[in-house]
N, C-alpha and C positions, 0 to 999 in steps of 0.2 A: 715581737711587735715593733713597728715603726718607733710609736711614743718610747717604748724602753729602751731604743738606741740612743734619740735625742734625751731622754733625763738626763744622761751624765753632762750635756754642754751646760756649761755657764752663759752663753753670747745672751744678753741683755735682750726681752723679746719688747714689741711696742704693747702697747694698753689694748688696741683692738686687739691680738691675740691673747692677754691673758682675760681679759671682761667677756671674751665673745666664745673664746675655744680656747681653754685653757688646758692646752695638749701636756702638760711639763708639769701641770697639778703646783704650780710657784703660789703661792701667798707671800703678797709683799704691801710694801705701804709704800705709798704711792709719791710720800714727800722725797720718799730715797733717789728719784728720779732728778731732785733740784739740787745740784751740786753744793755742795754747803760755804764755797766764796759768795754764792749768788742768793741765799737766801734769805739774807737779811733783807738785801734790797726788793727781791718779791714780796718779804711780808710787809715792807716798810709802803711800798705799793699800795697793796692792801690796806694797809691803817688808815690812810691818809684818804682813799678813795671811799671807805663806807665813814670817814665821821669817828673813828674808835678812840681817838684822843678823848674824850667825854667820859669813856668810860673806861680805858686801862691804858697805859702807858708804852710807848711802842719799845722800851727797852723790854717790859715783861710778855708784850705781845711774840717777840724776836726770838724769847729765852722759852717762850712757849713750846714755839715752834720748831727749836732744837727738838726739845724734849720729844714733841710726837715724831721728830724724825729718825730720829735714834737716842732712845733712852739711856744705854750702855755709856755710850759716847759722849752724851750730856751728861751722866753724872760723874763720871772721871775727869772731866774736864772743868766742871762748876767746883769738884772736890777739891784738886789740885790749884783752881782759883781761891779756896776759900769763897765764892759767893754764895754759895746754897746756903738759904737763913734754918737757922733750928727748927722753922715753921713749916718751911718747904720739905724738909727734913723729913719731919714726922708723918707731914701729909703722905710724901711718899711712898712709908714704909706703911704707915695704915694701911692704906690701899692695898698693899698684896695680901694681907691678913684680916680685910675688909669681912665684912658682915653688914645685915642688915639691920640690925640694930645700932648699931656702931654709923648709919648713916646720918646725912645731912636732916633735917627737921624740915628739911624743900619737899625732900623724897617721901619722909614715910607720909606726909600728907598725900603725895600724890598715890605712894602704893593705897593708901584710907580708901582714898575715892576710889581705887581702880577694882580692892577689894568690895567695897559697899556696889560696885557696879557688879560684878561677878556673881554676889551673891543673889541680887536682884534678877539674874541670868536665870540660872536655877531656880529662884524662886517662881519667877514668871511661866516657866516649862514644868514645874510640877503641880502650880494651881488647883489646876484642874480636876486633879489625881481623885481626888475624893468627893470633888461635885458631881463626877462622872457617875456618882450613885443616885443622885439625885436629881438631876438641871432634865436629862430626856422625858422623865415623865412630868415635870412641873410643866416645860415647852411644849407637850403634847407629842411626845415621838411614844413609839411602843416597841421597843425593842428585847422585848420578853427579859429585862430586869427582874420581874418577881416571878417566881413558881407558876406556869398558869397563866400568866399573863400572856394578850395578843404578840403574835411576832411579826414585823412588819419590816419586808426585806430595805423598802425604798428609805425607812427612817434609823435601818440599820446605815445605811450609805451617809445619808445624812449626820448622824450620828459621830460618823468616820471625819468626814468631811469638816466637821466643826471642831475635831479636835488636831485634823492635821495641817490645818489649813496655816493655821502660826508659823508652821515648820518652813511649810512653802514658802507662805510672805518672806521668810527671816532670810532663804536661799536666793528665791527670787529676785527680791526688791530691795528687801534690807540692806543686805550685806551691797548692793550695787547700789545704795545710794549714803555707801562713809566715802568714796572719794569724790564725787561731787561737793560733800557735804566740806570734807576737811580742807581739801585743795585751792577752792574755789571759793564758797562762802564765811565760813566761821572757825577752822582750827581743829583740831586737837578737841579742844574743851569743849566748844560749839558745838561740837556734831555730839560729843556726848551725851552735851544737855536735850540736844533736840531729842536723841535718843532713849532717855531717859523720861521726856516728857511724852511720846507715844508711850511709854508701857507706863506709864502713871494715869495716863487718861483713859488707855484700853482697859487698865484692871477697874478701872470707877466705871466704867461704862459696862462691862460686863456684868454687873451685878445689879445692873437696870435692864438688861437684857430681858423680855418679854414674848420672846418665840424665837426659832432657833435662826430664824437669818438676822437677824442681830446680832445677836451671840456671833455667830461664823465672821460679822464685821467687824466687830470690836475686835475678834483674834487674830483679826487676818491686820488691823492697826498693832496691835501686841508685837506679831511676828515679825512687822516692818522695824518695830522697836530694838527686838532681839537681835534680829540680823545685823544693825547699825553700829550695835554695842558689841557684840563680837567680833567686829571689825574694825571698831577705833582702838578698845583696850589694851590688845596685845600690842598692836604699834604701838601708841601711849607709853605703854611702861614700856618697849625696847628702848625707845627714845629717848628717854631719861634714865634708865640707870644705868650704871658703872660697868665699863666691860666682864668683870670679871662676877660680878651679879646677873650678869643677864639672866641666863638661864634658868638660876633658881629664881630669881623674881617672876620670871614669867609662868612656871610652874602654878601663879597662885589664882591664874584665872580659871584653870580647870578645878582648884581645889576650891576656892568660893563659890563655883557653879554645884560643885557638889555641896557644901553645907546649904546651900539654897535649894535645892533637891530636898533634904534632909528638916530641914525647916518646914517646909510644905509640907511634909508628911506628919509634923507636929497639930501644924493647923485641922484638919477636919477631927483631931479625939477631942480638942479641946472646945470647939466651936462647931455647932451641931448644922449651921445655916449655910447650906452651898453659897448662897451667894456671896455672904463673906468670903468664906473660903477660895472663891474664885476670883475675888476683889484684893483678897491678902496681898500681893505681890505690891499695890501700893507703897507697902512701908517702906522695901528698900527703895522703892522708885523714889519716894519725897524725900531720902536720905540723902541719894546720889545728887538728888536738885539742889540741894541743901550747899552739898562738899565741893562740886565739880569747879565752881571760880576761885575756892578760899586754894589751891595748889596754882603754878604756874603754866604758862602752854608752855610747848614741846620746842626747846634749841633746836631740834632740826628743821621744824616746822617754821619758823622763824627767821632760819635762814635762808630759806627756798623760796621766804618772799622777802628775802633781803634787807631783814632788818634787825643786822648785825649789832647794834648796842641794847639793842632789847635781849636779843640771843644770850650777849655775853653773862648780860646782869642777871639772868636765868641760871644760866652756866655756874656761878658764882655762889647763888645762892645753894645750888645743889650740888656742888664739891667742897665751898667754903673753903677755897686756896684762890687765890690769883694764878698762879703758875698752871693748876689744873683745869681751872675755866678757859686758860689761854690756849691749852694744848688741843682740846677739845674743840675751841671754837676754829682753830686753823686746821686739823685733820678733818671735819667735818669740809670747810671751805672748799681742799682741795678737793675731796671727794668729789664734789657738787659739779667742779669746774669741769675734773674729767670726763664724769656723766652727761654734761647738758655737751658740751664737744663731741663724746662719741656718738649721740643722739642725734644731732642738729637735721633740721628739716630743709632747711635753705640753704642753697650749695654757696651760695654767694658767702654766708658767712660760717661755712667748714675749713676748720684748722686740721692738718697734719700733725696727727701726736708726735709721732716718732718717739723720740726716748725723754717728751718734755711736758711737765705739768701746764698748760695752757694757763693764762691768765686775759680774761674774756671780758670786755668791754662792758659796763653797764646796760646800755641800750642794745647789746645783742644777746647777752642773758635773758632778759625780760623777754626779748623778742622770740626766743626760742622757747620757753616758760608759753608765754602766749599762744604759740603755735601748736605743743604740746596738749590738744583737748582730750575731752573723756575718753570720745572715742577711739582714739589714737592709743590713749594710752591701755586702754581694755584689748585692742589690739597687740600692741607690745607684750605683753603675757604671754603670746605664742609667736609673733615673728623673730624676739631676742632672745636667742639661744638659751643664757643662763637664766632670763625668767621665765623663760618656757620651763627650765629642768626645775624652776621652784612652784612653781603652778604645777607641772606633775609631782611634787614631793607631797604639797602641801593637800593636794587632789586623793593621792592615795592613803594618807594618814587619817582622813577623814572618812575613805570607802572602811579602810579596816574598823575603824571604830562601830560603823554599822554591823560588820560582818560579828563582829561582838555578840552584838543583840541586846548591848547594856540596853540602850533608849526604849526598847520594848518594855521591858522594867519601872523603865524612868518616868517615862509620860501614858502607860496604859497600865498599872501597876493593879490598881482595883478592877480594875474590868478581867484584865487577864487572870488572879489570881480568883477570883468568880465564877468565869466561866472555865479556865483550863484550855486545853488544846480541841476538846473535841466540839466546842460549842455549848454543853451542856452546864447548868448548874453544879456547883463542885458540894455544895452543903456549907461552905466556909461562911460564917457570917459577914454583913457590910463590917465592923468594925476589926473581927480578924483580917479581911484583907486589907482594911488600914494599916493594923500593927505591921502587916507584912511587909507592906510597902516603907513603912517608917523604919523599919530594920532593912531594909535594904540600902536606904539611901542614909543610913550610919556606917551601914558598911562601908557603903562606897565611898564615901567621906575618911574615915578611919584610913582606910586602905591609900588615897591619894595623899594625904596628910604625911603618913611614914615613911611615901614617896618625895614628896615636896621639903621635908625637912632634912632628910637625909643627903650627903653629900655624897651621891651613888660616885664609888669609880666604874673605870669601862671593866672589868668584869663583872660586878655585881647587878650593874643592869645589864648584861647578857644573859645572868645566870635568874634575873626577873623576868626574863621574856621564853628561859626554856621550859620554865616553869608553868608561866602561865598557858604556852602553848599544848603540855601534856594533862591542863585541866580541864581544854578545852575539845572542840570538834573540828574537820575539815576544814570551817571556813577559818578558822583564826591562826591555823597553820597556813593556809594561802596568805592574809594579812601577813602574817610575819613574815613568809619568803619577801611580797611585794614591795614590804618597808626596809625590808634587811636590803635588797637589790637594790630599790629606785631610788631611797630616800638618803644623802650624806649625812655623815654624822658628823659632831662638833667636837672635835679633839679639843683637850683643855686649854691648846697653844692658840687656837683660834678664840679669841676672844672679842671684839671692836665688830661691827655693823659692816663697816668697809671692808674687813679678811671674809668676810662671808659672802660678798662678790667675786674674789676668787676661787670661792671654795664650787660654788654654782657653776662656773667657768669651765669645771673637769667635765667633759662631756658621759653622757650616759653609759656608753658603752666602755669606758676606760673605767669611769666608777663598778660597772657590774664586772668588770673583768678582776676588777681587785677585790671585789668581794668573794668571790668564786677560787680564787688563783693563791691569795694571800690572806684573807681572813677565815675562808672556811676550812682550812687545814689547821689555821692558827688555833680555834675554837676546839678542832678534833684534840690535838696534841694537848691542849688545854686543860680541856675539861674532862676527857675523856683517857687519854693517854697519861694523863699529870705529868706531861712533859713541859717542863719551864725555860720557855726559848721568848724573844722579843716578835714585837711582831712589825713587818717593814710598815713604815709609814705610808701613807699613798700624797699627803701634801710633802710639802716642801718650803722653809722659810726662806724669803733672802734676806741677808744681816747685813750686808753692807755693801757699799759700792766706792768705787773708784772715779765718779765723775759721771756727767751725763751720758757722757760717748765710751766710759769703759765697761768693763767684763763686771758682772755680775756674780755675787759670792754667794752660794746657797749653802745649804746644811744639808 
């Protein structure tokens, strides 16, 4: 193939090839581009242009930005200086051996709230579970619930309808209204709270519900809720934690979704009144109201609307290093700089990257920021290459989970275990299919949990996915070919927000070719052969550079 002739070149590619088509699979950071005579004087630029004397000093601004541009290089050189204080020291080496307890007192407040939202998540989607024995005949539907009882096909639909309509809202509307919500009016926190205030008013309103088209409105405000909060909190917590946290941090939205699952299935043994029980979801919701301002917003969110000393003193409070606030708040910068350049809508003020971190005028960042509407940017999803490839990662990790059929479990648990497959009465009583559902969703909880705490390496979660797939049927072996093929995966080297623009960048068909060509032989010899052989990488770091205009050193 083409691409495998060019991997072995070094020649330095520009940023539109590796953001756009990133043929050569490079992950690099993007400071490497600013020759390091000339760095100072860009950051010192910087300092001076947002106001940052207020709040950090442009010598540690400076030594910051060493650090994120080559780590290696900065610390044998601060060493050999003698400057690196005992303090910067320790921070340092924490950080590789980082944990989430071992965090800042910024964070776990913020993971509190992110957790208490999660749980709220699940809570709010399994509600239901146990009023569903109850709420159709109080509202007047007849959906042959008891032995003998009338069947009535139209309040069977309705019946449907009122319990999936959340779903929809949460797909529909919800989720399409956190970047309105975050970008434009209120934050990070803001769109939270808003979100958290729909499903605290839909769960008190449902249980004044009085016939079933209420009901269906109230859920269908619920679902608006869900969907908003599904989509601020994973960004939320990327945004603030540590690169080498990311992943397991983010882990804890799907495991608080499921102890809220699990929680809900507590409620209807112990509290006999559907309408409680349908109103339950309340409690996280007035928790989340409660937590969501006592944490801070989101450094990246902060900087996107340019408001750099607020960012920093963020930054600071949630590393609790100067040196590491500093690092953060200049690789984020850069990041930004290249993004809104390669993006620009106005030819008048489009830069040529070529081999140079752009550094972009006040009045024409905004200008571009401004230009950048909803629309445009829902559109962006599909016309930019590499968020097209994460719109379909993200597209099909969500069809597999369906193919699952966990959520059939999830949100119709007493209905299904009632009636069974064929329609009919099964004999189970209402409260056995409670316990039924309530031991489901401990499992499902248990099971994510030993997921979430464990520190899977890359064979052990392959060897959890052959598993699961020989427990399963047809459809969940399709899910696994589709996620194995379309979806990248996060080698441990890639760790920062920024490498995972690169990673996006590998076009589709060069990622399915190396799954196919180099990993599905790797897995045979593996797993199967117990032959112990390495397996080729498909990224590629670069470590260092020679200057703006020279060659390029990869690994």
């Amino acid at each position: 193939m083409e691409h495998r002739r060019r991997r072995s070149s070094t020649v330095e590619l520009p940023f539109q090839q590796l953001l756009k088509n990133n043929d050569l699979a490079i992950i690099e950071n993007p400071l490497r581009r600013i020759p390091e005579d000339r760095l100072s004087a860009y950051i010192e630029s910087f300092h001076e242009e947002f106001n940052l004397a207020d709040v950090v000093d442009l010598a540690t601004l400076i030594r910051g930005a060493r650090l994120a541009r080559d780590e290696e290089a900065f610390m044998s050189e601060e060493v050999a200086a003698k400057s690196l204080t005992t303090i910067e020291t320790s921070a340092l080496e924490r950080e590789k051996r980082a944990s989430i307890w071992t965090e800042s007192r910024e964070l776990k407040i913020i993971l509190l709230t992110c957790c208490v939202a999660s749980v709220a998540q699940g809570w709010a989607q399994g509600a239901i579970v146990g009023a569903n024995q109850a709420w159709p005949e109080f509202l007047g539907l007849k959906i042959g619930q008891e032995e003998g009882q009338i069947f009535r096909r139209g309040d069977v639909w309705k019946f449907s309808a009122t319990n999936a309509i959340a779903y929809f809202a949460a797909s529909s509307v919800g989720a399409f209204l956190c970047d309105p919500l975050t970008e434009i009016l209120v934050g990070r926190r803001g769109a939270l709270f808003v979100a958290a205030s729909f499903t605290f008013t839909a769960s008190i309103g449902e249980a004044f519900a009085h016939n079933w088209q209420t009901l269906f409105a109230w859920r269908f405000l619920l679902g608006v809720g869900m969907g908003a909060k599904s989509s601020v909190v994973p960004v939320y917590e990327s945004e603030v934690s540590p690169a080498r946290l990311r992943g397991q941090i983010l882990t804890s939205w799907q495991t608080g979704t499921a102890l809220g699952i699990a929680i809900s299935g507590v409620i209807p043994l112990i509290v006999p009144d559907w309408r409680f029980q349908i109103a339950s979801s309340f409690i996280p919701a007035l928790a989340l109201l409660l937590l969501v301002f006592v944490g801070s917003e989101s450094p990246r969110w902060l900087i996107k609307k340019q408001r750099y000393c607020k960012a920093y003193s963020v930054l600071l409070r949630l590393r609790e290093n100067p040196l590491l606030a500093a690092r953060e708040l200049v690789f984020i910068w850069a990041q930004l700089q290249v993004e809104t350049t390669l993006f620009m809508r106005t030819s008048k003020d489009v830069i040529d990257l070529e081999n140079r971190i752009p550094h972009l005028e006040q009045q024409i960042y905004l200008r571009q920021i401004g230009l950048l509407g909803y629309a445009r940017r829902i559109t962006q999803l599909f016309t930019i290459p590499r968020a097209r490839r994460a719109t379909l990662a993200s597209f099909l990790v969500m069809v597999a989970q369906q193919m699952t059929a966990v959520n059939v479990f999830a949100f119709l648990a007493s209905t299904l275990f009632d009636y069974g497959g064929n329609g009919q009465h099964q004999g189970i009583p209402n409260r056995g299919s409670l316990r039924l559902y309530l031991g489901f969703g401990i499992a499902n909880f248990v099971f994510l949990l030993q997921v979430a705490l464990a520190r899977l390496s890359l064979e052990k979660s392959k060897a959890y996915l052959v598993i699961k797939t020989r427990a399963k049927k047809g459809l969940d072996v399709l899910a696994l070919c589709l996620v194995w093929l379309f979806v990248p995966g996060t080698e441990r080297q890639i760790a920062t927000m920024e490498e995972m623009n690169y990673v996006f960048g590998v076009s589709t068909p060069q990622h399915v070719e190396y799954q196919v060509k180099e990993v599905g032989p790797w897995c045979i010899d593996h797993y199967i052969r117990r032959r112990r052989r390495d397996l080729k990488p498909l990224y590629r770091w670069v470590r260092g550079r020679e200057g703006a205009d020279g060659d390029a050193t990869a690994d």
